[in-house]
C-alpha positions as CSV (number, residue, x, y, z in Angstrom):
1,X,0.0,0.0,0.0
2,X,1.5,3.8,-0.9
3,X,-0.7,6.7,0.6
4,X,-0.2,9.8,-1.8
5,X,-0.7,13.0,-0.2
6,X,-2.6,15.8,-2.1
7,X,-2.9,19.8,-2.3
8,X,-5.1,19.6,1.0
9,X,-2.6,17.0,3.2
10,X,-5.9,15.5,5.0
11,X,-7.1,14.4,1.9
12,X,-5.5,10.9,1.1
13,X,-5.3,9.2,-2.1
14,X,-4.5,5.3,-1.5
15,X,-2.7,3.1,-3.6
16,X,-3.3,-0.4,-2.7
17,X,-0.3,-3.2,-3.8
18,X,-2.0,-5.3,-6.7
19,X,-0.7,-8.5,-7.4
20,X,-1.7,-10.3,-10.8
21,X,-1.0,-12.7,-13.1
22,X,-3.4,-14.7,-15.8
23,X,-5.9,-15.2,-13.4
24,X,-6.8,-12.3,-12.8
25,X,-5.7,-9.6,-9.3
26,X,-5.6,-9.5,-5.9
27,X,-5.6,-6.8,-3.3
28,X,-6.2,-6.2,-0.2
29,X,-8.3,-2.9,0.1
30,X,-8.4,-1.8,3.9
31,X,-5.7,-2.8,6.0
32,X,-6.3,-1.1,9.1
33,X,-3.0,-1.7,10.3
34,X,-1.4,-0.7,7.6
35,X,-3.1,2.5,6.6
36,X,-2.4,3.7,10.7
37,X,1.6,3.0,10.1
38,X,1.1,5.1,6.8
39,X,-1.4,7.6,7.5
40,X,-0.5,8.2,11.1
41,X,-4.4,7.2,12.4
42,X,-7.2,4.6,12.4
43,X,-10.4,5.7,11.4
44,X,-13.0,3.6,12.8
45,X,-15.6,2.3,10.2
46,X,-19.5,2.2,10.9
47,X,-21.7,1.4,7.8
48,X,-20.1,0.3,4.1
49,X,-22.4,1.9,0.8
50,X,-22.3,0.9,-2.7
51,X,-24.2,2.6,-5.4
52,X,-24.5,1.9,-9.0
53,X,-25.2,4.9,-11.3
54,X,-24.8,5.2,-14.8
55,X,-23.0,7.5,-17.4
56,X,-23.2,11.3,-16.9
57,X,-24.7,10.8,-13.6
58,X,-23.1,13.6,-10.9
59,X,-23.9,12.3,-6.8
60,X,-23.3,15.6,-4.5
61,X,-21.9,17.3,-3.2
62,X,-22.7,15.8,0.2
63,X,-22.0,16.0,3.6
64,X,-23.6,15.9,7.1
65,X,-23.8,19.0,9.1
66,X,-23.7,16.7,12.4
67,X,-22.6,13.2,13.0
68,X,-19.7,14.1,10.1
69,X,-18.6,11.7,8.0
70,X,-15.2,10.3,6.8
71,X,-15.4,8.2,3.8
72,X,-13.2,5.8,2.1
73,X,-14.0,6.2,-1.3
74,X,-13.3,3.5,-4.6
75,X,-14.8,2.0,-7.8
76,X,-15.1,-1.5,-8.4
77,X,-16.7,-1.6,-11.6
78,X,-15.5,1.9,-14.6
79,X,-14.7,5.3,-13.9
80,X,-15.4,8.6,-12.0
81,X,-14.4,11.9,-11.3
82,X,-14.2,12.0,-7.5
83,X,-14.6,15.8,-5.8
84,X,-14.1,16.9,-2.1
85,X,-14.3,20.2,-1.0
86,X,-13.2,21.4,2.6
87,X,-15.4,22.9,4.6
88,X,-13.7,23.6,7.8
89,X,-13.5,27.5,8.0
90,X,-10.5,27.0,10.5
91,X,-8.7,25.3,7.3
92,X,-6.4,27.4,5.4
93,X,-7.7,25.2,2.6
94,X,-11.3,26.2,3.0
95,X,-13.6,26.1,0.1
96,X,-10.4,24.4,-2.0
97,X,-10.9,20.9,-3.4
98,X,-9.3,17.5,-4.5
99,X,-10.2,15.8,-7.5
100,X,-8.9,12.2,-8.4
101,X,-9.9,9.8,-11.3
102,X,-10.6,6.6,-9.8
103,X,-11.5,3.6,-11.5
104,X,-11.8,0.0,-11.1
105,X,-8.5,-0.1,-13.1
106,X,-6.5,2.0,-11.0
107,X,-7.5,0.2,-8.0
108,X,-7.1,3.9,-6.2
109,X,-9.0,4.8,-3.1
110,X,-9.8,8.4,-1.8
111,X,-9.9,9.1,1.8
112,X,-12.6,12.3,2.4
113,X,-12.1,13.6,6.2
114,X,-14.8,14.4,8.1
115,X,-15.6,18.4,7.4
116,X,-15.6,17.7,3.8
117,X,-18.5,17.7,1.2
118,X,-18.3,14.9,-1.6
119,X,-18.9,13.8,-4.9
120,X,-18.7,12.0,-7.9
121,X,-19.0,12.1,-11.7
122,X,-19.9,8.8,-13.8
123,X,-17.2,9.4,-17.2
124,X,-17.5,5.2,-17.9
125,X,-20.6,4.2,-19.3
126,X,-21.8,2.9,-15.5
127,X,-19.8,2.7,-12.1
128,X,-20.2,0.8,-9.0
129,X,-19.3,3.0,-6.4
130,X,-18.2,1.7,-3.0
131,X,-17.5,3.5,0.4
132,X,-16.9,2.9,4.2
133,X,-18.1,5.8,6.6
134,X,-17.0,6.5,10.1
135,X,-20.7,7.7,11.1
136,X,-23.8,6.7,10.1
137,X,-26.2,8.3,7.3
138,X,-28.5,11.2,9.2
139,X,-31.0,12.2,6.3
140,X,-31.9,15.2,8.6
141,X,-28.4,16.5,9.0
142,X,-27.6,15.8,5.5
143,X,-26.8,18.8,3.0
144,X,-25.9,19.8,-0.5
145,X,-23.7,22.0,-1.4
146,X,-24.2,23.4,-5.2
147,X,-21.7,21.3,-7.5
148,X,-21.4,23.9,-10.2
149,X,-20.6,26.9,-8.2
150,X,-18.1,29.0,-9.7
151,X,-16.7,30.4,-6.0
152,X,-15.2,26.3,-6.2
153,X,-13.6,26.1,-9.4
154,X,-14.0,23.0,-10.4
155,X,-13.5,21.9,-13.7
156,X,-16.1,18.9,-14.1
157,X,-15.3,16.7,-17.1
158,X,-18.8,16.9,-18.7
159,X,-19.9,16.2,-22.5
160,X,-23.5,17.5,-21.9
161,X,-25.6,18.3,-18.7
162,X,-25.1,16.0,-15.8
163,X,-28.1,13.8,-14.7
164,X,-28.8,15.3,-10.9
165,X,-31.0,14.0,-8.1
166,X,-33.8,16.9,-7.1
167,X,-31.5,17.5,-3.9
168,X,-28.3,18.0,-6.1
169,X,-30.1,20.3,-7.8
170,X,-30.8,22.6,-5.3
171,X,-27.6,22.2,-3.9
172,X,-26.9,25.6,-2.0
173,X,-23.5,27.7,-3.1
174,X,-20.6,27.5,-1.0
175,X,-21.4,31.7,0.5
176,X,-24.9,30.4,1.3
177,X,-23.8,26.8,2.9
178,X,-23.8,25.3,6.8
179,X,-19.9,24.9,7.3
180,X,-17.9,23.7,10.1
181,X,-15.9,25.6,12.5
């Protein structure tokens, strides 16, 4: 395992060790051990999610007021454009994201800290979509903050308009959002 660190140093990008031959791969992908000796901490995992989505399709950006989430983040099945955007005011990277490809062929993971809002772009023609949180889903403290907003600067790989849920579309700008100390 290799954990890559990005323009925001919480953000992690992991790199699991693949090993394959004719038969196919092999990975391990969560090693809590390891990922402590590399990252420097443990995160302790509650619920796992997987969703399925299909070309075009843009999921967020999410993120719960309370009860917080961290999220490790892959794809087991194409490709997608993965986006978090810190929301900790205290950061010095407030309001700045990280955005990684990550694709069942890259094998790559994305850890998203707690304070973060999150989301994905579909760029394969479907993805399965696979995460482990360290709190559990609270509908009533979720939010959405506005994926297209141009105070985040974030340069979506889109060929058309993206297919949004009702909630992404009223996704509130980042000025406008609930943020964390």
């Amino acid at each position: 395992m290799n954990i890559l660190r990005t323009d925001i140093p919480d953000v992690l990008i992991i790199e699991p060790t693949v090993f394959g031959d004719a038969r196919g791969f092999f990975f391990e992908s969560y090693n809590q051990q390891k990922f402590e000796q590399l990252a420097g901490f443990a995160p302790t995992f509650v619920q796992d999610n997987h969703s399925r989505s299909a070309r075009g399709v843009l999921r967020g950006l999410h993120y719960q007021i309370r009860q917080p989430q961290g999220k490790l983040v892959r794809v087991i099945a194409g490709e997608v454009f993965d986006v978090c955007v810190d929301l900790r005011r205290s950061s010095p990277s407030f309001g700045k994201s990280v955005c990684v490809a990550l694709s069942a062929d890259n094998h790559r993971q994305l850890w998203v800290p707690p304070g973060f809002a999150h989301g994905f772009l579909v760029t394969s023609d479907s993805a399965d979509f696979v995460y482990k949180t360290t709190d559990y889903y609270a509908p009533e403290h979720e939010r959405s903050l506005l994926w297209n907003d141009p105070a985040l600067d974030i340069a979506w790989p889109l060929d058309g308009p993206p297919t949004l849920s009702s909630k992404d579309q009223a996704g509130r700008p980042l000025a406008d959002a609930e943020t964390y100390a």
